[in-house]
C-alpha positions as CSV (number, residue, x, y, z in Angstrom):
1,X,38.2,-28.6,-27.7
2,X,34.5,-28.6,-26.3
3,X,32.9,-25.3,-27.0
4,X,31.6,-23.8,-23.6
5,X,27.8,-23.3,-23.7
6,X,26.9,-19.6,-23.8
7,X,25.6,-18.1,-20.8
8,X,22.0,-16.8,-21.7
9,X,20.1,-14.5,-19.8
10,X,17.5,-17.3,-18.6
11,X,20.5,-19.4,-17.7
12,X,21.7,-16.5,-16.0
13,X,18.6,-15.9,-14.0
14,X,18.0,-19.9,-12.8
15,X,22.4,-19.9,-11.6
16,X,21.3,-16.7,-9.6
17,X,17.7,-18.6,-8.4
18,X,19.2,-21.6,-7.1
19,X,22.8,-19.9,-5.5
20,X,20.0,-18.2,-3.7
21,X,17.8,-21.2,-3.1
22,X,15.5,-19.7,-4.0
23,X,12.7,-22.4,-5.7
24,X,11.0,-21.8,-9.0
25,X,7.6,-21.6,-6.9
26,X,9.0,-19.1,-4.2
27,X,10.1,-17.0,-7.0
28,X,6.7,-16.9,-8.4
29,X,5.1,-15.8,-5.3
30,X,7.6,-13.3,-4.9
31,X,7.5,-11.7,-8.6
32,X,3.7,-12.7,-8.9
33,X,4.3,-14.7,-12.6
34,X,3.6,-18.4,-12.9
35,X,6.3,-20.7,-12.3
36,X,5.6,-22.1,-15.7
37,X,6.5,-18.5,-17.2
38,X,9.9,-18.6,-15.5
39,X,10.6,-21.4,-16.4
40,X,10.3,-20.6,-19.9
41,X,12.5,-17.8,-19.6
42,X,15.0,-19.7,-17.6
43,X,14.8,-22.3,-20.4
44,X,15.2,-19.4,-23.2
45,X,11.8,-20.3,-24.7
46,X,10.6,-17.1,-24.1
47,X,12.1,-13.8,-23.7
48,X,11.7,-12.2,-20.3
49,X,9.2,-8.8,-20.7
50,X,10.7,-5.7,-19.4
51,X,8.0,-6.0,-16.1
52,X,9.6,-9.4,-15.1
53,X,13.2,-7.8,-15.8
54,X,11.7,-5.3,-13.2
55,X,10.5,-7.5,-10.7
56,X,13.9,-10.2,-11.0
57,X,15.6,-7.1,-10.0
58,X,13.4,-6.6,-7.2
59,X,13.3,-10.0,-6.2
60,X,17.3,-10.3,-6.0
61,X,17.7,-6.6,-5.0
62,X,20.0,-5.9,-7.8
63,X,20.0,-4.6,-11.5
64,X,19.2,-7.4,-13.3
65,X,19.6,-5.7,-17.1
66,X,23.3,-5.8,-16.1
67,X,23.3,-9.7,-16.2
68,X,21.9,-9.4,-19.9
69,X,24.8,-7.4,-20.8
70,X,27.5,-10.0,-20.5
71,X,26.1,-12.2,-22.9
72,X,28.7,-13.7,-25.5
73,X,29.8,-11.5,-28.2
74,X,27.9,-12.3,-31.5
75,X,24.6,-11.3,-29.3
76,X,26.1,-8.5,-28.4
77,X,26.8,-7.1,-31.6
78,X,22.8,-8.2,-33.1
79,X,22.1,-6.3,-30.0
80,X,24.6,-3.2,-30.9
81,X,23.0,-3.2,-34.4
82,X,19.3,-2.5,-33.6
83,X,19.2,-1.6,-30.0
84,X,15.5,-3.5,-30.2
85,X,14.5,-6.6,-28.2
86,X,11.8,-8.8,-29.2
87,X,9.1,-9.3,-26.5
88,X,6.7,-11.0,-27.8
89,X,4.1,-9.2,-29.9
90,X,6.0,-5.9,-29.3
91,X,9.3,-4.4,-29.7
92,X,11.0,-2.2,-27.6
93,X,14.1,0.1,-27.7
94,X,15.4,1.3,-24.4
95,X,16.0,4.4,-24.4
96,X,17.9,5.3,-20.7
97,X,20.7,3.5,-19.5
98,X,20.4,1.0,-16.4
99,X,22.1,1.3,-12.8
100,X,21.2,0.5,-9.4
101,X,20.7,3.8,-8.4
102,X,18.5,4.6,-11.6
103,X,14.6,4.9,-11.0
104,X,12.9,6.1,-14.3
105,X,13.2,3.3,-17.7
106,X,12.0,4.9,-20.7
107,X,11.3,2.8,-23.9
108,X,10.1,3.6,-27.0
109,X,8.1,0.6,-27.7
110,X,6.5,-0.6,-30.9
111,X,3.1,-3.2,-31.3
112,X,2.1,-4.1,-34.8
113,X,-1.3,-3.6,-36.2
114,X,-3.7,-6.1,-34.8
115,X,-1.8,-7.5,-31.8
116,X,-2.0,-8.5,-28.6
117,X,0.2,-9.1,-25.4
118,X,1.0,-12.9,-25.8
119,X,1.7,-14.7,-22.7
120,X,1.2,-13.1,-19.3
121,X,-0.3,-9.6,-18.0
122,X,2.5,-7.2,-16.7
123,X,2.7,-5.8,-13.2
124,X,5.5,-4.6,-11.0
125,X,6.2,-2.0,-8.8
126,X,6.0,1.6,-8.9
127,X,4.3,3.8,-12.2
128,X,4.1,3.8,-15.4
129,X,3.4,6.3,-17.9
130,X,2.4,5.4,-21.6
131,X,2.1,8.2,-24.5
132,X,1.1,7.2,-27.9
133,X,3.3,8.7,-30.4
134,X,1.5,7.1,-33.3
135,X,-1.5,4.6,-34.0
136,X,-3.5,3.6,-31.1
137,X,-3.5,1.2,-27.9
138,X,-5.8,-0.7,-26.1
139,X,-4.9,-0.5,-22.3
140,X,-6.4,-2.9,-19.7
141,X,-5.1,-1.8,-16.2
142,X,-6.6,-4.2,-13.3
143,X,-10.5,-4.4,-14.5
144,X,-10.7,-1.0,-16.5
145,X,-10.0,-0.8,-20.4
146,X,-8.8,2.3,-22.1
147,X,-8.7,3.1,-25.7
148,X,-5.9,5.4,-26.7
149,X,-5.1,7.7,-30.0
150,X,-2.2,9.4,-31.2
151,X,-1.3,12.3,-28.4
152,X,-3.2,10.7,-25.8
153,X,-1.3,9.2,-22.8
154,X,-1.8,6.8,-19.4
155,X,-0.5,7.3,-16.2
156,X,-1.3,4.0,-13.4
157,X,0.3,2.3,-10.8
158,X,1.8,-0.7,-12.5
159,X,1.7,-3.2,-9.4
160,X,-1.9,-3.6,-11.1
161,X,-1.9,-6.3,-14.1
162,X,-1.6,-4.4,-16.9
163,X,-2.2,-5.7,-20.5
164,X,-0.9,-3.5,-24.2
165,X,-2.7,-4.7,-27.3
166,X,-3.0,-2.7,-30.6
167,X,-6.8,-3.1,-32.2
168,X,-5.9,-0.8,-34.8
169,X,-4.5,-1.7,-38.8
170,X,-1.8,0.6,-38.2
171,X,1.6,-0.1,-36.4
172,X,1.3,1.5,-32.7
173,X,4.5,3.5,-31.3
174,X,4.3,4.2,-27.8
175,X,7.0,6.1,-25.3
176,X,6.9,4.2,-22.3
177,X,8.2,5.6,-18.5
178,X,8.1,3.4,-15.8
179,X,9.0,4.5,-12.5
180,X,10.7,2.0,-10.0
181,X,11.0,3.2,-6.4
């Protein structure tokens, strides 16, 4: 009996693109990433930050974290086990539940020592608010650069590109709001 092929989150995404038809360069205008990033995280190469979850969500006027929820069962449990995901350079651990009618997201969200965003900047609508619970962050928001210590915090409107690195040689550990209208 042929195994059927587990339905990941980037597969997912590119069945709800194309019942839409929507194409993979529409979907970049509207969301404002490349067409080659999507298409990574259609493909699974890369896994989707939380800023494009945001925007899909937008874009298809619905809660896309639901979609990652009915992945098979074996993913379910690693997720179960240590609530992280792996963006990235960064971890983060959500820390309020999703739903349609939800409009704060809070993460706690963890960069190692000497690292920085891989991939694309972030942006997406609403606000954001960033407190450093420990080590330090390097914040670019649109042209201005911020450098953040333990106790020290960022609030900005995130349809800017925004960009987290950590310069520091300790692990940074962030709380991370982000308001969606």
């Amino acid at each position: 009996m042929a195994r059927k092929q587990e339905e990941t989150f980037g597969r997912k995404i590119r069945n709800l693109r194309e019942e839409k038809g929507v194409s993979l360069d529409a979907l970049s205008r509207e969301t404002g990433y490349p067409a080659e990033v999507l298409k990574d995280v259609e493909e699974g190469k890369i896994a989707p930050p939380v800023a494009l979850v945001l925007q899909l969500g937008r874009t298809f006027k619905m809660d896309i974290e639901q979609i990652q929820g009915g992945e098979d069962k074996q993913a379910s449990k690693r997720r179960a086990k240590s609530h992280k995901k792996r963006v990235a350079s960064y971890a983060y651990a959500p820390l309020t539940r999703p739903g349609e009618e939800k409009h704060l997201r809070a993460y706690r969200v963890t960069i190692n020592a000497q690292t920085q965003h891989k991939g694309v900047e972030y942006h997406h609508e609403g606000e954001e608010f960033v407190y450093v619970l420990s080590g330090g962050l390097k914040i670019q928001v649109g042209q201005n650069v911020s450098m953040l210590e333990e106790g020290e915090s960022i609030t900005f409107d995130s349809s800017l590109h925004h960009a987290l690195s950590n310069p520091t040689d300790e692990k940074a550990e962030l709380l991370v709001v982000i308001y969606v209208p």
